[in-house]
C-alpha positions as CSV (number, residue, x, y, z in Angstrom):
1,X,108.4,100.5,102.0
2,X,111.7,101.3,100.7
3,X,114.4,103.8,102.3
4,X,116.0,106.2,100.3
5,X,119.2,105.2,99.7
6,X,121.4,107.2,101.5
7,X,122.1,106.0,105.0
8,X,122.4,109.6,106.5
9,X,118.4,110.0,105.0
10,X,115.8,108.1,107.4
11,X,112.8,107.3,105.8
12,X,110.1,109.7,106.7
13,X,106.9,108.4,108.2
14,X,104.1,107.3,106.1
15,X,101.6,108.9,107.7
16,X,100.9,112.7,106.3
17,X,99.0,114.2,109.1
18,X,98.0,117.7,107.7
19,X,98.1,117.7,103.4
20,X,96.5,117.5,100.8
21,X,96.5,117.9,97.1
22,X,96.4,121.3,95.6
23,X,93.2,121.1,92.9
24,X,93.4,123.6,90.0
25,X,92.6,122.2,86.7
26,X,95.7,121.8,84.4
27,X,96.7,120.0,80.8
28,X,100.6,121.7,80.8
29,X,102.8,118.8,80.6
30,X,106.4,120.3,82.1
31,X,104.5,124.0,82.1
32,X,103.1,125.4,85.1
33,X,99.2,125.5,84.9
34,X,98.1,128.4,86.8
35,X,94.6,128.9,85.7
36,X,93.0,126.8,82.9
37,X,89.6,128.0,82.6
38,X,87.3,131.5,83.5
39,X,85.8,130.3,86.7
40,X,89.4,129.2,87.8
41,X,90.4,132.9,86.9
42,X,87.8,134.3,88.8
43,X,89.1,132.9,91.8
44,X,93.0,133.2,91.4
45,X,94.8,135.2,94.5
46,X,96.8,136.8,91.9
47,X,97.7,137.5,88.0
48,X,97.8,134.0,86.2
49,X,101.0,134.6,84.5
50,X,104.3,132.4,86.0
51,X,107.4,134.4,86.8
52,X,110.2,133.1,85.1
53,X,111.5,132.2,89.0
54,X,108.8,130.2,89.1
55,X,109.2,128.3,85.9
56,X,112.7,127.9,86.7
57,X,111.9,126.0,90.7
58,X,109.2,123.6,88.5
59,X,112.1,123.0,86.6
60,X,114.6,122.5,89.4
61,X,112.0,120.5,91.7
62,X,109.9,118.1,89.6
63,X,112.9,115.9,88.2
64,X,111.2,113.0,87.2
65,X,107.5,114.6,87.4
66,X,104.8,116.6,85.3
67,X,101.7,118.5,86.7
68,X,98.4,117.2,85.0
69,X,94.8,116.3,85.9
70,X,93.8,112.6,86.5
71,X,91.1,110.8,88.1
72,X,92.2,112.5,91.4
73,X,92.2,116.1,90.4
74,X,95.9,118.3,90.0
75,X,98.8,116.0,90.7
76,X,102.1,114.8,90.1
77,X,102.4,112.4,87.1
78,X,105.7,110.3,86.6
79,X,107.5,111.4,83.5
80,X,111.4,109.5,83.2
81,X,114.0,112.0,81.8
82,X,114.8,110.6,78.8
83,X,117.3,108.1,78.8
84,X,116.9,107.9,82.8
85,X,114.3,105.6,83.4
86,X,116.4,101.8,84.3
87,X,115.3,97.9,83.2
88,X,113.3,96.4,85.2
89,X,114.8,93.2,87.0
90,X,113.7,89.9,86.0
91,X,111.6,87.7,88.5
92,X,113.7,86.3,91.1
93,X,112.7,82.3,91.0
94,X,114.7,81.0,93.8
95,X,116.9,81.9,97.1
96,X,120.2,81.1,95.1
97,X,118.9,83.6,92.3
98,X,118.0,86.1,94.9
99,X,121.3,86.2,96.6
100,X,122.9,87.1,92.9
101,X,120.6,89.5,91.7
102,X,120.9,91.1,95.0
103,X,124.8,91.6,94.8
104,X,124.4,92.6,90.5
105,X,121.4,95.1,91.5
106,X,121.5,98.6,89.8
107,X,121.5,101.9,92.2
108,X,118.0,102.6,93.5
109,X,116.0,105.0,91.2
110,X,116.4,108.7,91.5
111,X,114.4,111.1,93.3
112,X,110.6,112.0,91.4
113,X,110.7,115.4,93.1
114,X,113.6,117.2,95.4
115,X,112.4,120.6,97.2
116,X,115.3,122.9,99.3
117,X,113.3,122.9,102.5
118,X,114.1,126.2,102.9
119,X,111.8,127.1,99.7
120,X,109.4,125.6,102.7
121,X,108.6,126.2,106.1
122,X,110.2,123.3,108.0
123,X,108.5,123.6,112.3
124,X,110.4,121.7,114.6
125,X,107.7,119.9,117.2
126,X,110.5,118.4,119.7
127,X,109.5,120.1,123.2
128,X,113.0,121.2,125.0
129,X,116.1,123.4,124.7
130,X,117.2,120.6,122.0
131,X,113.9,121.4,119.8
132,X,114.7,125.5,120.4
133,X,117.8,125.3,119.3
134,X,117.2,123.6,116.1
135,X,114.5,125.7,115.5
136,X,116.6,128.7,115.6
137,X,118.9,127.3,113.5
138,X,116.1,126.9,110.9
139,X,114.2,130.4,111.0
140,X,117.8,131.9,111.0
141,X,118.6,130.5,107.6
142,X,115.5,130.8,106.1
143,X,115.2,134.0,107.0
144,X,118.9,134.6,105.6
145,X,118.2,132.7,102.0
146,X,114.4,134.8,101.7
147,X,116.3,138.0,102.5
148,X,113.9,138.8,105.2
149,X,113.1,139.5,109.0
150,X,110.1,138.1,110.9
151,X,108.1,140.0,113.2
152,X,109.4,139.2,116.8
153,X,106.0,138.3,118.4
154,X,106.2,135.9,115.1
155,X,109.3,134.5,116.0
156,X,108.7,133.9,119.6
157,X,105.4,131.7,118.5
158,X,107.9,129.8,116.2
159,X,110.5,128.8,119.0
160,X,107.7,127.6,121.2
161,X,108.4,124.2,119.9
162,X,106.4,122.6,122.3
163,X,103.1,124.6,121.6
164,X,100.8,122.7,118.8
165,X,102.3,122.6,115.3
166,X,98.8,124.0,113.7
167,X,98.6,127.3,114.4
168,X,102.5,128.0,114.5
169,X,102.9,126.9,110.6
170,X,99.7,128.8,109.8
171,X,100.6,132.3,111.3
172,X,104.3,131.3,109.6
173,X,102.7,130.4,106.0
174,X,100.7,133.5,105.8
175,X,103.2,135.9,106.8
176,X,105.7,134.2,104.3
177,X,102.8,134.0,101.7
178,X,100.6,137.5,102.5
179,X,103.4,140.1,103.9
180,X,104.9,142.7,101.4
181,X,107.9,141.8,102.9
182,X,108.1,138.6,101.2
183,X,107.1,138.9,98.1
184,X,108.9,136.9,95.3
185,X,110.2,134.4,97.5
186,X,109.8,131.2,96.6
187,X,107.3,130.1,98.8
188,X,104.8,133.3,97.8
189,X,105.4,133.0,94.6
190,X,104.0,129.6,94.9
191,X,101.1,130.4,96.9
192,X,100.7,133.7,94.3
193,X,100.3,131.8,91.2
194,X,99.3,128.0,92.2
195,X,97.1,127.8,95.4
196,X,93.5,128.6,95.0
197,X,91.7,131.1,97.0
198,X,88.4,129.1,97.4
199,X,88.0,126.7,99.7
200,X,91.0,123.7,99.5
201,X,89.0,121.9,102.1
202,X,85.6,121.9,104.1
203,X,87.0,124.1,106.6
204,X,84.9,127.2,104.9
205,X,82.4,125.9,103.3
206,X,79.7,128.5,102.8
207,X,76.2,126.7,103.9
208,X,74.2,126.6,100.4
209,X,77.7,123.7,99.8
210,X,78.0,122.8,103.5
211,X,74.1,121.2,103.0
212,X,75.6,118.9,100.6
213,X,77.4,117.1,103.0
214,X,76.4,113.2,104.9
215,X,74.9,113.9,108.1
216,X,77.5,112.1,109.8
217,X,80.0,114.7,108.6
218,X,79.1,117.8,110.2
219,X,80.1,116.8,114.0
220,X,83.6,116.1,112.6
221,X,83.6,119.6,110.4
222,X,82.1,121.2,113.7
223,X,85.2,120.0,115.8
224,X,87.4,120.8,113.0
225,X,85.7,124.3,113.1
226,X,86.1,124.9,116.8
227,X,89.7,124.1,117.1
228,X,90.9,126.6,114.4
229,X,88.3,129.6,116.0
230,X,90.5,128.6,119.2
231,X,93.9,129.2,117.4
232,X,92.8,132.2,115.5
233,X,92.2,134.0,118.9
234,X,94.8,132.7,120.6
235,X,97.2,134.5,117.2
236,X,95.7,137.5,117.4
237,X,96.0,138.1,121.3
238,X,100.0,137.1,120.8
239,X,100.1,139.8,118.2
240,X,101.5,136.8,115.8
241,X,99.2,137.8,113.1
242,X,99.1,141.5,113.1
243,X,97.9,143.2,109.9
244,X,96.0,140.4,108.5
245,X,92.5,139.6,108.3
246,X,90.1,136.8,109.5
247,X,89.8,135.9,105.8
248,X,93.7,135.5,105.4
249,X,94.0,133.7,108.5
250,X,91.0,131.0,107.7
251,X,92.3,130.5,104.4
252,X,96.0,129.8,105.8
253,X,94.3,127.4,108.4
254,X,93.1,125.5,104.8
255,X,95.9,125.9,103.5
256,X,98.2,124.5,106.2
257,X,95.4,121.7,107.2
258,X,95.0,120.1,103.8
259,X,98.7,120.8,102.6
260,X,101.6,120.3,104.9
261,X,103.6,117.1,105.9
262,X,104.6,114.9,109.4
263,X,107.6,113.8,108.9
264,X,110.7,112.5,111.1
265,X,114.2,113.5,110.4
266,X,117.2,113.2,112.5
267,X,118.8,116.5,114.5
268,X,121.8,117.4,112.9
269,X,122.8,118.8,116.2
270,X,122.5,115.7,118.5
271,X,121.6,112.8,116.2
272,X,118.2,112.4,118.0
273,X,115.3,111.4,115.8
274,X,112.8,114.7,115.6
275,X,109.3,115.6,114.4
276,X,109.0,118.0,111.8
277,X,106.0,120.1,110.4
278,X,106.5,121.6,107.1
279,X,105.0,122.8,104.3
280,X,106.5,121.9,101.2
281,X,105.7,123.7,97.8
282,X,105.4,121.1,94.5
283,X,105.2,118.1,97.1
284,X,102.0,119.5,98.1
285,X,100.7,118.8,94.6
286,X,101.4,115.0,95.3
287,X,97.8,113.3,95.5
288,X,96.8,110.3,98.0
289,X,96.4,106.5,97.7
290,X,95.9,103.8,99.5
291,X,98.2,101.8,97.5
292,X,100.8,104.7,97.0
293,X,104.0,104.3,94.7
294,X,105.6,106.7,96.6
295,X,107.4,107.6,99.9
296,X,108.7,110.7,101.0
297,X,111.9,112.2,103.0
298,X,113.6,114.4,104.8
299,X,117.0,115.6,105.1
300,X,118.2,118.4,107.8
301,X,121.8,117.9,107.6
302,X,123.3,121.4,106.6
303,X,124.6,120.6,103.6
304,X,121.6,119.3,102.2
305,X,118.2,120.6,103.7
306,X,116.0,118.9,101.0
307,X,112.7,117.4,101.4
308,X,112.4,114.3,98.3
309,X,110.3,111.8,97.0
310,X,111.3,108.5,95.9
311,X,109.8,105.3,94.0
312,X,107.9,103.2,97.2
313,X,109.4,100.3,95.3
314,X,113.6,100.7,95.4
315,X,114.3,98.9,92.0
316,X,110.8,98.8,90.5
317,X,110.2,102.4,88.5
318,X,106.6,103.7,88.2
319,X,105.7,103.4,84.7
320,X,105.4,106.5,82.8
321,X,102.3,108.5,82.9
322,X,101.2,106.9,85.9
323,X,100.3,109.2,88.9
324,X,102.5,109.7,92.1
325,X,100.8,108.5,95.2
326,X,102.1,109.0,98.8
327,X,99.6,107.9,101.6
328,X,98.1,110.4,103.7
329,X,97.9,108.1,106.3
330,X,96.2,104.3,106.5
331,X,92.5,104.0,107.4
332,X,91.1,107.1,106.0
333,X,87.6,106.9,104.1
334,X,86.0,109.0,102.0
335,X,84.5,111.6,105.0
336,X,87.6,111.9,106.6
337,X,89.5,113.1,103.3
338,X,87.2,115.3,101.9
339,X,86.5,117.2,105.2
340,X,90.8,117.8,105.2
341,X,92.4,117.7,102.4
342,X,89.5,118.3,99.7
343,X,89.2,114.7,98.0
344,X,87.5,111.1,97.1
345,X,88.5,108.4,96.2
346,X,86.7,105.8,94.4
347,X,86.8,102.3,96.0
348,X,88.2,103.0,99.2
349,X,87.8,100.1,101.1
350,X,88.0,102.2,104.2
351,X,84.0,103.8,103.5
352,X,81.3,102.7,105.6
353,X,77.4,103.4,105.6
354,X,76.4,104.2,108.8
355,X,73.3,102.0,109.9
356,X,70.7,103.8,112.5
357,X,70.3,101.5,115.9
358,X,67.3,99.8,114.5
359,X,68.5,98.8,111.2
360,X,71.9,97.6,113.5
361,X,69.6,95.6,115.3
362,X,68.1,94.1,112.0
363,X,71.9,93.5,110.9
364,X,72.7,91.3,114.1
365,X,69.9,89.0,113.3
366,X,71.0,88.0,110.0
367,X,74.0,85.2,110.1
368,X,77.2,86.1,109.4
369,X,78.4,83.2,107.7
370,X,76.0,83.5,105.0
371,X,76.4,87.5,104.5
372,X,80.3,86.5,103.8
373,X,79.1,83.9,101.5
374,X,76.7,86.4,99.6
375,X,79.4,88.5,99.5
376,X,81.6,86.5,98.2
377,X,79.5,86.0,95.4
378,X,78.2,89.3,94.4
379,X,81.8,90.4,94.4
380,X,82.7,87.7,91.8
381,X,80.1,88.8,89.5
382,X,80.9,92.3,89.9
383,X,84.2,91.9,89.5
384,X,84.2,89.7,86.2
385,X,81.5,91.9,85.0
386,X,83.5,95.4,85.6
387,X,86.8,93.7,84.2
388,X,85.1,92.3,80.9
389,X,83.3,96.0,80.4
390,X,86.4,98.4,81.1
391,X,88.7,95.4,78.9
392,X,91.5,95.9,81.5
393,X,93.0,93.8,83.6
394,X,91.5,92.4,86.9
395,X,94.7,93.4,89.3
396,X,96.6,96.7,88.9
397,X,100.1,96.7,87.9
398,X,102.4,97.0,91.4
399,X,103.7,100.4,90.4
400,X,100.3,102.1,90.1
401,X,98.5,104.4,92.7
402,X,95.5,103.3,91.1
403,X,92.8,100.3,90.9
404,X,91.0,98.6,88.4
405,X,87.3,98.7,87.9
406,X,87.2,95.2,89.0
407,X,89.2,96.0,92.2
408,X,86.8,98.8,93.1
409,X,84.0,96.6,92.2
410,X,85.4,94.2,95.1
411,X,86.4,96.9,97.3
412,X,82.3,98.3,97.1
413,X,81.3,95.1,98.1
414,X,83.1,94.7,101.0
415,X,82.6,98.5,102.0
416,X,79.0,97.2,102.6
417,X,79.2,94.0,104.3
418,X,81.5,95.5,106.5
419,X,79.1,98.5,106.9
420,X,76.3,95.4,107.7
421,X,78.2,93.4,110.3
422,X,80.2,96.0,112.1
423,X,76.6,97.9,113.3
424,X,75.8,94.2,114.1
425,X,78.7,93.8,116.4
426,X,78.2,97.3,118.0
427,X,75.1,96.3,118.6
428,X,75.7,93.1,120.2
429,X,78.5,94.1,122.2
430,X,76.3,97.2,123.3
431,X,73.9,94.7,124.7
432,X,75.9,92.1,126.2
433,X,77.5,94.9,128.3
434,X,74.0,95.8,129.3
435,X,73.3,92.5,130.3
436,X,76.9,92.0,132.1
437,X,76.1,95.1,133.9
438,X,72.5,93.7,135.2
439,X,70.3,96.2,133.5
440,X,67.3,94.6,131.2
441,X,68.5,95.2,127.2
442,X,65.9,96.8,125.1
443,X,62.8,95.4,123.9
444,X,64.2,94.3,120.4
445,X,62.2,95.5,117.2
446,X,59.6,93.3,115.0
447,X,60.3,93.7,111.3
448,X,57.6,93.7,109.4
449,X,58.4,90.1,107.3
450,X,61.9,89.8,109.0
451,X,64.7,91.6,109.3
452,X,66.4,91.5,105.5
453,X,63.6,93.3,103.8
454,X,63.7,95.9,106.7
455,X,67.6,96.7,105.5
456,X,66.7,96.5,101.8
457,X,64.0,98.5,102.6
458,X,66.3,101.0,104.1
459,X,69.5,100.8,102.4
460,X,66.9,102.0,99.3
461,X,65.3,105.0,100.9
462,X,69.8,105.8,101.6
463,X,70.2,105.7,97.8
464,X,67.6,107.8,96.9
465,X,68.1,110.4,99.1
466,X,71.7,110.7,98.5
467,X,71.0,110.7,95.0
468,X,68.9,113.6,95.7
469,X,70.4,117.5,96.0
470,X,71.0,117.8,99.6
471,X,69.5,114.4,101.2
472,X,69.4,112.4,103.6
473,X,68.6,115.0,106.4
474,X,70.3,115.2,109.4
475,X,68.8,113.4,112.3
476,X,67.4,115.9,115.0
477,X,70.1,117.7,117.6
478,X,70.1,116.1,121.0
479,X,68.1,118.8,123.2
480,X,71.9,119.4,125.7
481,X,74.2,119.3,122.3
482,X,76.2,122.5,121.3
483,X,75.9,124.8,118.6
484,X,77.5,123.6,115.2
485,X,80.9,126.1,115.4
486,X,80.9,128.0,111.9
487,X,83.5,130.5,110.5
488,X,82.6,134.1,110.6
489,X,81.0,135.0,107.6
490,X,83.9,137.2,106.1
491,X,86.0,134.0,105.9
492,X,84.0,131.5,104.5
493,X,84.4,130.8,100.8
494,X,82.9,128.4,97.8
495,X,83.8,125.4,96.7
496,X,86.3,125.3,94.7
497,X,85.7,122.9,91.1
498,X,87.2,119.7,92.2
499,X,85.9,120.1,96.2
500,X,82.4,121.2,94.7
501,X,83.3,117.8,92.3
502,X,84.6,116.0,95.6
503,X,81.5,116.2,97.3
504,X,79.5,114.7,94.4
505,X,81.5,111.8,94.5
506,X,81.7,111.1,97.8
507,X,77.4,110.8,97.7
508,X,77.6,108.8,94.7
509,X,79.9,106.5,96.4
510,X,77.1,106.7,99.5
511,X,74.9,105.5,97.0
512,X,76.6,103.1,95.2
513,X,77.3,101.3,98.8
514,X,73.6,101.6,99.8
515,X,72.7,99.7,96.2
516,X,75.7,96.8,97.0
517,X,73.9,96.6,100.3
518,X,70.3,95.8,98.6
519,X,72.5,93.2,96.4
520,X,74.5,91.9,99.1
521,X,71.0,91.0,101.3
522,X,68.8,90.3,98.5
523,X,71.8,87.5,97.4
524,X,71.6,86.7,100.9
525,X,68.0,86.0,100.8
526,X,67.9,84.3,97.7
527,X,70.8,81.4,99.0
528,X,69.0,80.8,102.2
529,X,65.5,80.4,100.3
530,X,67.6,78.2,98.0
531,X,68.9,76.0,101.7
């Protein structure tokens, strides 16, 4: 990953703890797509129709940038002002070379996007005097450029900078987004004509949608749940939130949760490196990829308090129409992203079908070797196969947030051999510490004609069912576990189109997994029959 390019500008941390993509449908190109169709309308916060403030920060913030609808939803697409976009530099063939094209290279590329962070709500998370003081330095200029005056049981829950960054930049957001005392900033204006007021995230799900979801999700959504019920209360007894309702305060919980950024920036005050919260209108548009072609920044010095978004490759532009990536943060599957910020994505090489104990069991008896092998193969086939049907190339271009079909078609593939040997290894290492410890391990299952048709067998019955409305069910509560933690009923909300879209693809990806695992053991099968 590539710095920005000036020195005084550290790089900001990869990982994007709380965002998400902001999902409306939209086919403006350089013009702001509030609401595109009736059902979008029906849901709006507001009137659809942009103030000419608004038009004009789109215009200021997305430099090299257009909104518009890809395979991800509402994002950021890459759109060079003309005459801006720079050659790309020949291969470099040898150290010599290097050394010369280094010294001849061309400035790095511009910023995609550039946001005043004061248009924002930038949190200082540094515990101390140190993290108070910058703090104040922050709410007293926002407060100063939006022409307003926070609440002071608002601002004391701001300068406790040691407190959790959640519910601080929630009860901030929705008094900067709800209060009549802010209207036409920039911040409501954004959150007036662009955020949705269905549900962003699973965070308040009604239960007819929250049914849709893989059994393994709910404990997560639960927790998720629980924690946000905790800093509700917590608001309301400091009198942070006064005036607003549960439904306002859930929704800025989604909104916060699936939107805002992690990022560390360097105190102007002392030169120390410091955590920062913040949410950031337009960069919250910018959609997730494990192979992003972005990075993102922040600067606090006072004479430029800008949040920006540069190429993840320094001399290497994005190529035009392709989308803007950042990552969200490495390891995420498909669960963990739709339950936060709203999304799927297909291929992710982080998803995993969960196997019960006794098909784990059936997993450790089959050798490893010869599941890579089968692997191996299928994923060759596949591959070839997708590549030769789509007509595009087998390996994405290195600017592009996206894969190929062939690359997913790899990426399925291993998604369910690792699904197959990792519950093999939990199971092992689950019994060898029973046996370490001295305790007799379990009897150990017969399978019916061995232990491959028993996962085929399985892996079917997981396809079916998630092909189905609302399977698999959920496996029975343990009789001591607690209560699923649900939103009242005043806050919860729909889907909106692309989460209601989101979770469809996440249970065809189920699917699809449970069907490579049928390949992936039958091609198992099939080689050691052929031994």
């Amino acid at each position: 990953m590539q710095a920005y390019r000036r020195a005084s500008l550290p790089r900001a941390s990869i990982h994007r703890r709380n965002v998400a993509c902001c999902y409306q449908n939209a086919n403006a190109r350089r013009a702001l797509p509030i609401v595109a169709s009736a059902a979008a309308a029906s849901s709006a916060s507001t009137a659809a129709t942009p103030t000419a403030a608004l038009e004009g920060a789109l215009k200021q913030c997305l430099l090299q940038t257009r909104i518009d609808s890809g395979e991800r939803g509402r994002g950021l697409f890459y759109e060079p002002a003309p005459g801006a976009e720079p050659a790309v530099a020949d291969p470099i063939k040898d150290e010599e070379a290097m050394m010369s094209q280094q010294r001849a290279m061309p400035p790095a590329l511009p910023p995609l996007l550039r946001v005043p962070l004061m248009w924002g709500l930038p949190l200082v998370c540094a515990p101390g005097q140190e993290g108070v003081e910058l703090q104040e330095e922050l709410l007293d200029e926002w407060q100063e450029l939006n022409k307003v005056q926070l609440p002071q049981a608002l601002v004391r829950l701001l300068l406790a900078t040691e407190r959790p960054p959640a519910a601080r930049l929630s009860a901030w957001f929705l008094w900067a987004t709800r209060s009549p005392a802010a209207a036409g900033s920039p911040l409501a204006e954004f959150a007036a004509h662009v955020l949705p007021r269905d549900s962003a995230s699973c965070l308040r799900l009604i239960p007819t949608e929250e049914a849709r979801l893989p059994p393994d999700a709910m404990p997560t959504l639960s927790n998720m749940r629980k924690q946000v019920s905790a800093a509700v209360e917590e608001l309301q007894a400091a009198g942070a939130v006064d005036g607003f309702s549960l439904d306002d305060l859930w929704w800025a919980f989604d909104m916060v949760i699936s939107r805002s950024f992690s990022v560390s920036v360097t105190d102007p005050n002392t030169g120390n490196p410091t955590p920062l919260a913040a949410y950031v209108p337009w960069a919250c548009l910018i959609n997730h990829s494990p192979n992003p072609n972005a990075v993102f920044a922040a600067d606090l010095s006072p004479d430029r308090r800008e949040f920006v978004v540069v190429p993840r490759l320094r001399y290497t532009p994005i190529e035009s129409g392709f989308e803007v990536c950042i990552s969200y943060g490495g390891g995420l599957d498909g669960r963990s992203t739709l339950l936060k910020y709203g999304f799927v994505s297909t291929g992710n090489v982080n998803d995993r079908l969960d196997l019960p104990p006794g098909m784990a069991e059936a997993a450790a008896r089959l050798k490893q070797q010869a599941m890579i092998s089968a692997a191996e193969a299928i994923s060759e086939r596949r591959a070839t196969a997708a590549a030769e049907a789509s007509g595009g190339a087998v390996t994405s271009p290195s600017s592009s947030a996206n894969l190929t079909a062939a690359e997913k078609e790899r990426n399925l593939v291993y998604c369910a051999l690792a699904s197959v040997l990792e519950a093999a290894g939990d199971w092992q290492a689950a019994r060898d510490a029973e046996e370490a410890a001295g305790q007799a391990p379990p009897a150990t299952k017969g399978f019916s004609g061995g232990p491959a048709p028993a996962l085929i067998k399985w892996a079917k019955a997981q396809a079916e069912a998630y092909a189905a409305p609302t399977g698999p069910a959920p496996p029975p509560p343990a009789p001591d576990a607690p209560l699923p933690c649900r939103p009242p009923a005043e806050a919860e909300a729909p889907a909106g189109e692309d989460l209601s879209a989101a979770i469809n693809v996440l249970r065809s990806e189920r699917r699809r997994i449970a069907l490579a695992i049928v390949d992936l053991v039958e091609e198992y099968r099939k080689q050691n029959t052929a031994a």
